[in-house]
C-alpha positions as CSV (number, residue, x, y, z in Angstrom):
1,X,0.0,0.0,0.0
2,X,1.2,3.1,-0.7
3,X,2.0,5.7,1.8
4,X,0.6,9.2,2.5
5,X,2.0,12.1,0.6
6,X,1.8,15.4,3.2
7,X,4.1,17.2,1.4
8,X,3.0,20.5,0.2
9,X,1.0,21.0,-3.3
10,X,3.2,20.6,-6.3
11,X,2.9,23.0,-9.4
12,X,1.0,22.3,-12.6
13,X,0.8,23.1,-16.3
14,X,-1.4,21.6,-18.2
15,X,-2.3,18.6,-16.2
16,X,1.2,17.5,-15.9
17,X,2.2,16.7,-12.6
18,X,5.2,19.3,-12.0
19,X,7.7,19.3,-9.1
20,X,7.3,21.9,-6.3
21,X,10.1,24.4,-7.0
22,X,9.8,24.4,-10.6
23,X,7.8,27.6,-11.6
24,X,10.6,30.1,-11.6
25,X,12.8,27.8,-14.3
26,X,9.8,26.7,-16.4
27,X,7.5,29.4,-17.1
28,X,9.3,31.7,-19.0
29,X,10.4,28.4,-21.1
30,X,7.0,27.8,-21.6
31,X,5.6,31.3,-22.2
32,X,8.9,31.9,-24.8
33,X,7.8,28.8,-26.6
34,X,4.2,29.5,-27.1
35,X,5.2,33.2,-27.9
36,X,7.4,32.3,-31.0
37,X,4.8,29.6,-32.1
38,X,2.4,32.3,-32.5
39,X,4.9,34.8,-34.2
40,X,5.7,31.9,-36.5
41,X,2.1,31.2,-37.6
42,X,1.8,34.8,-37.9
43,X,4.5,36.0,-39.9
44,X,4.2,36.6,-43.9
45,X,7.7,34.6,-43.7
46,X,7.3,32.3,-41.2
47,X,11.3,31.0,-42.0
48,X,12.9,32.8,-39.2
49,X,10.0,32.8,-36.8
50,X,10.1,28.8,-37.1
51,X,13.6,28.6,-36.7
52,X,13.4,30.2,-33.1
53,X,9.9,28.2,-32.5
54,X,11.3,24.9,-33.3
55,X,13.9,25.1,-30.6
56,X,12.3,26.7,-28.1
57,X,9.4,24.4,-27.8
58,X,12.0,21.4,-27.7
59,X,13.1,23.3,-24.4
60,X,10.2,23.4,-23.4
61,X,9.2,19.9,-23.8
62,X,12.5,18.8,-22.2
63,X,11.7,20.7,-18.8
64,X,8.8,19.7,-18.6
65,X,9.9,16.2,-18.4
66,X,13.0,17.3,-16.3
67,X,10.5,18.7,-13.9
68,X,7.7,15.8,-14.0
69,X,6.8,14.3,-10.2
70,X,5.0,10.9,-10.6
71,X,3.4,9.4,-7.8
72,X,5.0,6.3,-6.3
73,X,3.9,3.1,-4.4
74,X,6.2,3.4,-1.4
75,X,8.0,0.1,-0.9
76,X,8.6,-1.9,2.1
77,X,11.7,-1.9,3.9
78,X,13.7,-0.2,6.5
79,X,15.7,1.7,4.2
80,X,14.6,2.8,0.4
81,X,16.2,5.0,-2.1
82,X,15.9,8.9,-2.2
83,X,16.4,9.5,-5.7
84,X,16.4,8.0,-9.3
85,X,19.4,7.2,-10.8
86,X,22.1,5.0,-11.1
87,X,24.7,3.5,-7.7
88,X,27.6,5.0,-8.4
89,X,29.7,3.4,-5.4
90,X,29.4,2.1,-2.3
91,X,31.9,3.1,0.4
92,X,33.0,1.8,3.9
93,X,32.9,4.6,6.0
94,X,35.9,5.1,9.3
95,X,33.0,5.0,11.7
96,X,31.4,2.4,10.6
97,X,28.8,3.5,8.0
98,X,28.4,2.8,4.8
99,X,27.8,5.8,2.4
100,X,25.8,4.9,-1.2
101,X,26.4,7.6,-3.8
102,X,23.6,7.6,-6.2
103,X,23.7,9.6,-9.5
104,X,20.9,11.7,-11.2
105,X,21.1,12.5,-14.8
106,X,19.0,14.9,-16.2
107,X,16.9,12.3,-17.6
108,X,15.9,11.3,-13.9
109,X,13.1,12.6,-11.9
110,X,14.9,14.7,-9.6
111,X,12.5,15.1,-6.7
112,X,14.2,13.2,-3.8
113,X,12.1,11.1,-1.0
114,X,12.9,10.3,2.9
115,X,14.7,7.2,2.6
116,X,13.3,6.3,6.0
117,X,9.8,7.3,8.5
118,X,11.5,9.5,11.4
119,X,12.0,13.7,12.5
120,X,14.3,15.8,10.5
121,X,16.7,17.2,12.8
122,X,18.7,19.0,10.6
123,X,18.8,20.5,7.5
124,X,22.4,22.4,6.5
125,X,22.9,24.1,3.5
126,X,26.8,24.3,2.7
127,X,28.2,26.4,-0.2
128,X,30.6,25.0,-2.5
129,X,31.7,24.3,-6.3
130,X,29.8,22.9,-9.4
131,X,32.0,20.3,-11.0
132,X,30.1,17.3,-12.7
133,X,28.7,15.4,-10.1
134,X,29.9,12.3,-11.1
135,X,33.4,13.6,-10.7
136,X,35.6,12.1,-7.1
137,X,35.9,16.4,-6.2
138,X,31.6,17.0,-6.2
139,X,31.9,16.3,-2.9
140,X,33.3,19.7,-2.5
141,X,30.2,21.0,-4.4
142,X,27.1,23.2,-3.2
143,X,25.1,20.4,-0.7
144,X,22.6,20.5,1.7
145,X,22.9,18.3,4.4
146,X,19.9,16.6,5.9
147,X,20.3,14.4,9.1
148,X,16.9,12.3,10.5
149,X,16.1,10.6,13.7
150,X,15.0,7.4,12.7
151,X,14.1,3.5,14.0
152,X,17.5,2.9,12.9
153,X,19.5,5.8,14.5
154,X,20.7,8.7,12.7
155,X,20.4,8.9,9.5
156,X,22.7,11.3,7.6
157,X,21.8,12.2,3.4
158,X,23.3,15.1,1.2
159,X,22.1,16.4,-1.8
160,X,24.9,17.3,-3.9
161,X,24.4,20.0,-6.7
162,X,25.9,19.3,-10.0
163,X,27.5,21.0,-12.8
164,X,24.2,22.4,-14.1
165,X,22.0,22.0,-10.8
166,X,23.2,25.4,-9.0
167,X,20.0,25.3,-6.6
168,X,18.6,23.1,-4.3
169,X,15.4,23.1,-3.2
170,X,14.8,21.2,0.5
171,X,10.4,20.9,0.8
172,X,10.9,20.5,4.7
173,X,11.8,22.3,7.5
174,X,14.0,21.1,10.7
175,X,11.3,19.4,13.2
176,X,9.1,17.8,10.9
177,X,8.2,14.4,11.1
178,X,8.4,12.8,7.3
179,X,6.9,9.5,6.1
180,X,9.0,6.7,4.6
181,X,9.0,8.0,0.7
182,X,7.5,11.4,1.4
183,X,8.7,14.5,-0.9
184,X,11.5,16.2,0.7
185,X,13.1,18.0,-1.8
186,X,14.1,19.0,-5.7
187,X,18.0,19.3,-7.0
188,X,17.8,21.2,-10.7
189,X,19.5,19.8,-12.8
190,X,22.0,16.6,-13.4
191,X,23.3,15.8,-9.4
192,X,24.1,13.3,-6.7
193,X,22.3,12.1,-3.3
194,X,24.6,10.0,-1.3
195,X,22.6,8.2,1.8
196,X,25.0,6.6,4.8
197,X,23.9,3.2,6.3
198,X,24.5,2.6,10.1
199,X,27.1,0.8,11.0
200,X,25.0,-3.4,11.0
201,X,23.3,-2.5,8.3
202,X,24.1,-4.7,5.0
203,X,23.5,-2.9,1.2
204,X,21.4,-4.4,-0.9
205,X,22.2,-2.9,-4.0
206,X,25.6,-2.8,-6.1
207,X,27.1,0.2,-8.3
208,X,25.8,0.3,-12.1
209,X,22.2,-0.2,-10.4
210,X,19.6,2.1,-11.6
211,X,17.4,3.0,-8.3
212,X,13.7,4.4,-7.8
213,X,13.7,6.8,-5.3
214,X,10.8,5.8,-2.5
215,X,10.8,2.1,-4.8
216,X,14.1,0.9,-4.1
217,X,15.5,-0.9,-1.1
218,X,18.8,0.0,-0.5
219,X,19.5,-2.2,2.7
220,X,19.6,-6.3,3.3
221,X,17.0,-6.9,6.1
């Protein structure tokens, strides 16, 4: 059964199911696009009227699928994944923990999920760089650093901005109690969510996996 979403409502355009956050970028692609396809149907000479048209509604259509948020049907386990996208390593951690690095390309749905039922106790945005997030020195890049009081402990999860993805958008405050796979937050753009596992807690997932954020289980239990 699925959970309950409680996370607040999402934008729309058209009937399409639009992340929260995504307004500010998509509008004006939107507005652009319809704009030259009317000069274009318009004009005596429609030649250079169509050549803007044609690649502005393309942009159009492409952010609109960057920006889509399709429901889910939470799975079951302790720990799931926050984001689509593909493992890009697993690493042992000094103190125990394993960290999972998960990468989103822009074709992913980019609207991350709580990876586990619990209180977020801290959200912490950190400045930093933009190099491609699948580059080793990302983790020097623009983050925001969410830590949640869980069944299992602490849990610790960064969103890592990209190359592109200069903003990140967190849906939650500090305090708030969030549902396994409930909406917590947007990163524009191609990015990175790593997720650390307690120490005792086994992965069940290898790199070069694609992942489904709130479908995913990304423990052994």
């Amino acid at each position: 059964m699925p959970h309950s979403q409680t996370s607040a409502p999402r934008d729309s355009l058209a009937g399409v199911r639009l992340a929260r956050g995504a307004s500010p970028w998509l509008l004006p692609t939107v507005a652009t696009a319809a704009l030259s396809l009317v000069r274009a149907r318009r004009a005596p000479k429609p030649g250079v009227a169509a050549a803007i048209a044609v690649p502005a509604t393309a942009l159009a259509a492409g952010m609109l699928w960057f920006f889509r948020d399709p429901e889910r049907d939470i799975a079951q386990g302790r720990v799931i994944s926050p984001a689509d996208g593909v493992v890009q390593s697993i690493m042992p951690w000094k103190d125990g923990r394993t960290r999972v690095a998960i990468f989103m390309s822009p074709l992913n749905v980019h609207v991350n999920r709580a990876p586990l039922a619990g209180t977020v106790t801290s959200v912490e945005h950190i400045p930093g760089g933009f190099v491609p997030a699948f580059n080793k020195e990302s983790e020097n890049n623009e983050r925001v650093v969410w830590h949640f009081d869980t069944e299992l402990g602490d849990i610790e999860m960064i969103q890592i901005a990209g190359a592109v993805a200069r903003r990140i958008v967190p849906y939650v405050p500090q305090g708030t109690k969030v549902e396994q796979g409930e909406r917590i937050g947007l990163i524009r753009f191609g990015s990175r969510v790593d997720i650390y596992l307690p120490e005792g807690v086994d992965v069940d997932v290898e790199v070069g996996q694609k992942t489904v954020a709130g479908v995913t289980r990304i423990d052994r239990g």
